[in-house]
C-alpha positions in Angstrom: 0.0 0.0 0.0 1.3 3.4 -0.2 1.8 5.7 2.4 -0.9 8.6 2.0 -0.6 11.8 3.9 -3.7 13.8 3.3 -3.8 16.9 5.1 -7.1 19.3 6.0 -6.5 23.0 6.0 -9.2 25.8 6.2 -8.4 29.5 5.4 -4.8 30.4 3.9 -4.7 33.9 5.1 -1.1 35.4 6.1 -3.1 37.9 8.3 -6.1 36.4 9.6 -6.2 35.2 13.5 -8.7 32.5 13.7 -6.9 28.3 14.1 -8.7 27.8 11.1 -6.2 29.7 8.9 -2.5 28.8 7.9 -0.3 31.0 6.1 -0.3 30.0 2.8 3.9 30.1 3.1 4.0 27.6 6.3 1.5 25.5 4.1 4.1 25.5 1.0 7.0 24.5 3.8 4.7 21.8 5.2 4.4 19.9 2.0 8.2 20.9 0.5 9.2 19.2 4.1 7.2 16.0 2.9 8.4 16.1 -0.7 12.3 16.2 0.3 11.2 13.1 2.0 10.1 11.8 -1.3 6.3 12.5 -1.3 4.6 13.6 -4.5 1.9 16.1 -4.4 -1.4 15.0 -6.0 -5.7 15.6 -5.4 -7.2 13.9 -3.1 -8.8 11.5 -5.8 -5.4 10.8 -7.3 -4.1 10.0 -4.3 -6.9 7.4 -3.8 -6.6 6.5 -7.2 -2.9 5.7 -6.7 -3.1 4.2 -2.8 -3.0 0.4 -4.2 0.3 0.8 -5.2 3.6 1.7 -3.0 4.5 5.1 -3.6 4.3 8.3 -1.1 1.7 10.7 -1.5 0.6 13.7 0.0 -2.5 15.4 -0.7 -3.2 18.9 0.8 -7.3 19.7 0.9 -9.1 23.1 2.0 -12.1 22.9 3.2 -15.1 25.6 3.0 -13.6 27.1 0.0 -12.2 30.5 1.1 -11.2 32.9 -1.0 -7.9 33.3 0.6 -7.0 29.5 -0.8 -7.1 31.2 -4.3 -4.9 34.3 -3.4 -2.6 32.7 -1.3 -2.6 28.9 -1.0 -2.3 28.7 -5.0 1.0 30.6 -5.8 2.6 29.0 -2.9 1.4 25.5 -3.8 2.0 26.2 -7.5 5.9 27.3 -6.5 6.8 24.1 -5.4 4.9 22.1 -7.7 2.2 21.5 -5.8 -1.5 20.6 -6.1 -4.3 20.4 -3.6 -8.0 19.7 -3.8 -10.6 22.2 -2.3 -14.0 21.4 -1.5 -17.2 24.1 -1.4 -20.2 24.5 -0.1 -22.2 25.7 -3.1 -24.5 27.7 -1.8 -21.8 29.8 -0.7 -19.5 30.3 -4.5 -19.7 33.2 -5.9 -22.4 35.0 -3.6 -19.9 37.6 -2.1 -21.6 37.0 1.2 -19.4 36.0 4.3 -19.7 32.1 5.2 -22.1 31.2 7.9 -22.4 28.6 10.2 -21.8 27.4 13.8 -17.9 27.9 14.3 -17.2 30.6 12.6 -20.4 33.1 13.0 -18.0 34.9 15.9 -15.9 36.3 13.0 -19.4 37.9 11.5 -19.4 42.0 12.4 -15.6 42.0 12.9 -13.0 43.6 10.8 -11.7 40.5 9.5 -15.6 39.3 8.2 -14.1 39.4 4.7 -12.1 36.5 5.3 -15.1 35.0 5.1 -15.5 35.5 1.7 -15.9 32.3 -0.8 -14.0 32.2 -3.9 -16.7 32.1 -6.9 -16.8 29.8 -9.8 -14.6 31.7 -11.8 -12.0 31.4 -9.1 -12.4 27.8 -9.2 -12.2 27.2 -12.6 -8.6 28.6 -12.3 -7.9 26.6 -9.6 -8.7 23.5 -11.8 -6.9 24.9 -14.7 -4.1 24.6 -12.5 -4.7 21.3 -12.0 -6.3 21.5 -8.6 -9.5 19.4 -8.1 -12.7 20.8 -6.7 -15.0 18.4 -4.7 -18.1 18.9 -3.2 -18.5 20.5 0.9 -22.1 19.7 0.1 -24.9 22.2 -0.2 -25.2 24.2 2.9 -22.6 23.1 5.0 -25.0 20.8 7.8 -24.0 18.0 9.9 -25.0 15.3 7.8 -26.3 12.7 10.4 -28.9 14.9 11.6 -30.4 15.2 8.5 -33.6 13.2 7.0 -33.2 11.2 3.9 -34.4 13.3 1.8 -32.4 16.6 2.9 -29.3 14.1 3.0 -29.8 13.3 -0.9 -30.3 16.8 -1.7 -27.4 18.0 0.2 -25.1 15.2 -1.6 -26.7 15.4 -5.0 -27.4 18.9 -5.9 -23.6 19.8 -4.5 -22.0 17.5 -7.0 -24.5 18.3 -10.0 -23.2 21.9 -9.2 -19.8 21.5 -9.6 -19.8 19.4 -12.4 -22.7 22.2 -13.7 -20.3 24.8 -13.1 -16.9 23.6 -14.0 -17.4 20.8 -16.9 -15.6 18.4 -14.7 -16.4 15.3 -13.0 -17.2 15.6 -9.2 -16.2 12.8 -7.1 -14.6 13.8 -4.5 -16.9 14.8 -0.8 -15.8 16.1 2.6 -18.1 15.8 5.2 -19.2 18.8 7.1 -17.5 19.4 10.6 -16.3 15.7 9.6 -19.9 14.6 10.4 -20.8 11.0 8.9 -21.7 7.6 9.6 -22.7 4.5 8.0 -26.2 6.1 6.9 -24.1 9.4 5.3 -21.5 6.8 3.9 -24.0 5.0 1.9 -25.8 7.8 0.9 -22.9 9.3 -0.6 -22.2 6.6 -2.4 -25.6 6.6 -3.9 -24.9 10.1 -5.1 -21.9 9.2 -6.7 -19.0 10.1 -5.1 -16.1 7.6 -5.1 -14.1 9.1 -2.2 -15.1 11.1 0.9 -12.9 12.3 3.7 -13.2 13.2 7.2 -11.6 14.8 9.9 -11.4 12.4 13.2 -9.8 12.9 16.0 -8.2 9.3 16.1 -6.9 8.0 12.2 -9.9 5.5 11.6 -9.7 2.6 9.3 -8.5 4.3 5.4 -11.8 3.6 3.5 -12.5 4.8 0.0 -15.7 7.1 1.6 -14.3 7.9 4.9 -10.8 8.7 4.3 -9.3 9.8 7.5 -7.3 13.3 7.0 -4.8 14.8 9.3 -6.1 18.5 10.9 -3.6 21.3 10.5 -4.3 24.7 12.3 -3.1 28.1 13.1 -2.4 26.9 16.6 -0.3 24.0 15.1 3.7 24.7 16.2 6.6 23.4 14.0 7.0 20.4 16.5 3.4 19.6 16.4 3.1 19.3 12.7 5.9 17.3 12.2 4.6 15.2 14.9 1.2 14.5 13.4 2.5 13.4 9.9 5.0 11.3 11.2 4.3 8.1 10.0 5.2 6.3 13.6 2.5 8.7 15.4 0.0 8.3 12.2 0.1 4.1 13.2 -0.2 5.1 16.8 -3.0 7.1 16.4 -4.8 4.8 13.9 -4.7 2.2 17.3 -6.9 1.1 20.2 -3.7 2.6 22.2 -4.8 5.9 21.1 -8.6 5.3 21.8 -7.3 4.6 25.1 -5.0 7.1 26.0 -7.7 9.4 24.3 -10.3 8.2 27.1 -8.1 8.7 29.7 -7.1 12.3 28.7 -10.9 13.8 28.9 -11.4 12.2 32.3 -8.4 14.4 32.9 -9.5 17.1 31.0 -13.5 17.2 32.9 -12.0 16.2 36.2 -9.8 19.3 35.7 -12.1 21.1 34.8 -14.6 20.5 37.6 -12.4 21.1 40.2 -11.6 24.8 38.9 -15.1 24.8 39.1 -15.3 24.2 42.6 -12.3 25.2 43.6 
């Protein structure tokens, strides 16, 4: 099998505070770090595509579809030879209006709202020129479990027909909201015909084809930290029961902590 790093950023913003953003120069040094140790660059559905065989990928993805991925991730990715794949929420392309939703409504009314801004289609379309793929962050950007049947299939299909409506390109690619799924979402996605999906666990789950495990990079990430979580000896420690475990025992920690300064 080859050895797959895919990694999930959010904003690319040299400027912006939030953990969801990552300068889009750290992002180039993050993957020209993998690539001196002989990782090649490719989409998320190349990489996929390619994990049968034994060679060492890394695939960076964006989720949300921030305008700042255009202006900044792009050139910096594109300066190293670099590709990524970026999935949207389509409501959201090319409406000019800030993007909404639990998580990142406390940016809303604040000077740096128009970081919130979502690249449009023709934005995208230069993105795939450049050889980027653009996947599907569904319609409205929900937690997908808590949705009917019916409002799951429209979320799933209508996102995809968009994209492909949009951009003349096949769509195959999904990330789930707030890395929101389960067995119900899985299927349904498959239905709608997406051949790989990725999420965003806290532990490395099992690498399936619609529920690809990706590796969270943030703003509060330090230099240690990120070469700590792509490390291929912590990515197998963290795809363990070990890490379930030590997981457990660190929230018991974490609310017993917590409840103490409580009541302290």
């Amino acid at each position: 099998m080859a050895d797959v790093v895919v990694l999930a950023y959010h904003a690319s913003s040299p400027t912006w505070s939030s953990p969801l953003s990552v300068a889009p120069e750290l992002i180039a040094d993050h993957v020209a770090a993998l690539q001196r140790r002989g990782y090649r660059a490719v989409t998320f559905g190349d990489a996929l595509r390619l994990a049968e065989g034994s060679e060492r990928l890394v695939c960076v993805t964006f989720d949300d579809g921030y305008r700042s991925n255009v202006s900044g991730a792009l050139p910096a990715l594109s300066a190293i030879g670099a590709v990524a794949t970026i999935f949207v929420p389509t409501s959201f392309v090319g409406s000019e209006r800030p993007l909404s939703w639990p998580g990142i409504e406390e940016w809303l009314g604040t000077p740096d709202e128009s970081e919130l801004i979502p690249a449009g289609w023709n934005e995208l379309r230069r993105l795939a020129d450049a050889g980027w793929e653009v996947g599907s962050h569904t319609v409205t950007h929900p937690r997908l479990t808590q949705l009917d049947e019916h409002r799951l299939a429209v979320e799933l299909d209508a996102s995809r027909a968009e994209v492909e409506r949009q951009l003349g390109r096949p769509c195959l690619s999904l990330a789930y909201p707030y890395g929101d799924y389960d067995e119900r979402v899985v299927s349904a996605a498959g239905a709608a015909g997406y051949r790989h999906a990725c999420t965003l666990p806290a532990a490395l789950e099992p690498e399936r084809p619609l529920a690809w495990p990706r590796i969270g990079i943030y703003g509060t990430d330090t230099p240690f930290s990120y070469r700590l979580k792509v490390s291929r000896s912590a990515r197998r420690v963290r795809a363990s029961a070990a890490w379930d475990a030590l997981s457990a025992v660190r929230s018991r920690i974490q609310r017993s902590g917590r409840t103490g300064s409580a009541t302290g």
